[in-house]
C-alpha positions in Angstrom: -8.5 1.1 -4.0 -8.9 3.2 -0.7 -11.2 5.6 -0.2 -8.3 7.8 0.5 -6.8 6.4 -2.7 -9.7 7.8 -4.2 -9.8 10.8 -2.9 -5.8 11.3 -3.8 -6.7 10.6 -7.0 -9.8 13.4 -6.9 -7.2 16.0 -5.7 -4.6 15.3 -8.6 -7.8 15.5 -11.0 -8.4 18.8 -9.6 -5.2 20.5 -9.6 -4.5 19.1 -13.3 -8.4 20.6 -14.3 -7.9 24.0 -12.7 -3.9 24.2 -14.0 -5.1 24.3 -17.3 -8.1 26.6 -16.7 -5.6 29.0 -14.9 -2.8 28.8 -17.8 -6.0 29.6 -20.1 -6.7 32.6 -18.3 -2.8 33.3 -17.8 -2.7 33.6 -22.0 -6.0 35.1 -22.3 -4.6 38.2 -19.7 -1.0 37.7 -21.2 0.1 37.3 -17.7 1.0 34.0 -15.9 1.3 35.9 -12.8 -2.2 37.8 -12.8 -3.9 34.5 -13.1 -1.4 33.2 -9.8 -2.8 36.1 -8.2 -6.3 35.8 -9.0 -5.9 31.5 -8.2 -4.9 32.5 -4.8 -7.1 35.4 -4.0 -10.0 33.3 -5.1 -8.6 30.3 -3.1 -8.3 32.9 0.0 -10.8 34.2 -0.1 -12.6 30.8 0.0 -10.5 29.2 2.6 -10.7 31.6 4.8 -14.9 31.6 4.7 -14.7 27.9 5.3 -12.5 28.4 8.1 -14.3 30.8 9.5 -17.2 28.9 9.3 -16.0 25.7 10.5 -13.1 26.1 13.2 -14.6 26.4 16.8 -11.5 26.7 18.1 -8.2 28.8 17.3 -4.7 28.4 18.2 -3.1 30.1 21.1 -0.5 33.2 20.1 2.0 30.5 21.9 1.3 28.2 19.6 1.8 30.5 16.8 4.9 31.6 18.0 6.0 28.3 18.5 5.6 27.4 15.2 9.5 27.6 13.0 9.6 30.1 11.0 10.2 28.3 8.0 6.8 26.1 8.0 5.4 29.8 7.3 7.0 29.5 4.1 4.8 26.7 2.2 3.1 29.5 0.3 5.9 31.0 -1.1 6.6 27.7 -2.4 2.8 27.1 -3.9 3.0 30.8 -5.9 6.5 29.7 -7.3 5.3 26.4 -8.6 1.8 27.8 -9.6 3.3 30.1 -11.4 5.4 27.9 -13.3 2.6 25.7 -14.5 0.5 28.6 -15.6 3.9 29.5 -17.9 5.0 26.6 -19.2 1.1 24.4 -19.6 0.6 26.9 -22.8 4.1 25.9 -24.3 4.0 22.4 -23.2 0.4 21.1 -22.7 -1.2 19.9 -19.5 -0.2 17.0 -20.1 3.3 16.7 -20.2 3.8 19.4 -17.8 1.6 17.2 -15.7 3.7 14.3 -16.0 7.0 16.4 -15.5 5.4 18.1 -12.2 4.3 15.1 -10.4 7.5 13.3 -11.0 9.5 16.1 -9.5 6.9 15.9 -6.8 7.4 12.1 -6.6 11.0 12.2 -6.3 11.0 15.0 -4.1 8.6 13.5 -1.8 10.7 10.1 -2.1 14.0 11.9 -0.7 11.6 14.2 2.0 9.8 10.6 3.1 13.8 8.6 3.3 15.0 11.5 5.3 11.7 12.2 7.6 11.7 15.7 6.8 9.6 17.9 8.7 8.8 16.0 11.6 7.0 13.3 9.0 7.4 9.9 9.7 10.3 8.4 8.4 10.1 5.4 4.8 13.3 4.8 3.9 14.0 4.0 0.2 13.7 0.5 -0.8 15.1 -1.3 -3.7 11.6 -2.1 -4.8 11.1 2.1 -4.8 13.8 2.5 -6.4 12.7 0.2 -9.0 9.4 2.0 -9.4 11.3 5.8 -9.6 13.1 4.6 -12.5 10.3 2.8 -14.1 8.2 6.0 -13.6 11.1 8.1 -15.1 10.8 5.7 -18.0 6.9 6.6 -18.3 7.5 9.9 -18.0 9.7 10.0 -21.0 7.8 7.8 -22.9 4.8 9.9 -22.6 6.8 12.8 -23.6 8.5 11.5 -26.7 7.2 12.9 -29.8 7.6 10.4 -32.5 5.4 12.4 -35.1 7.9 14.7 -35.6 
């Protein structure tokens, strides 16, 4: 495996870590959108020192301006889908909300990487991918089928 493989696999083992911490807090404060708010401000708050810290070098108010408006919209996609886990990881466990978020992001980003979407570069869908979507599918629902019941 690649370093940045690894590393990948680091983040995912992150965001699965702190989506269950933050659902915990969500039922503790009986609000899934308090413990959004209090994710991001603390995620802010520490981005923002790091930048700070480490930028030596800004971008122009050109470049700003030049940038589409809807590339300012990312975060409005990040509190949406943050807030959803914090909701549904006490009703479902991390675990299978896990494996239903990353397929969504999986297909998603299959359909975002066939069309080059956002400037990205372009990997159109093989046959081979299409064989591992629909094997993953198949995993997902494996994982997800309660047999105890």
């Amino acid at each position: 495996m690649s370093s940045l493989g690894l590393l990948a696999m680091m983040a995912g083992a992150a965001i699965a870590v702190q989506a269950g911490m933050n659902a915990r807090l969500g039922v503790l404060l009986d609000n899934a959108l308090m413990s959004t708010a209090i994710a991001f401000t603390a995620s802010a708050v520490l981005t923002l020192m790091v930048v700070l810290v480490s930028t030596r070098q800004y971008p122009s108010f050109e470049v700003i301006r030049a940038v589409p408006t809807h590339l300012w919209t990312g975060g409005v996609l990040s509190s949406f889908g943050v807030a959803l886990f914090y909701f549904l990881i006490p009703k479902m466990g991390v675990g299978n909300m896990m494996s239903f978020a990353l397929s969504g992001q999986i297909l998603v980003a299959t359909l975002c990487s066939h069309l080059g979407w956002f400037d990205l570069p372009a990997k159109p869908v093989t046959h081979i991918k299409l064989i591992g979507l629909l094997c993953m599918i198949a995993g997902i629902v494996l994982v997800n089928l309660d047999l105890e019941s």
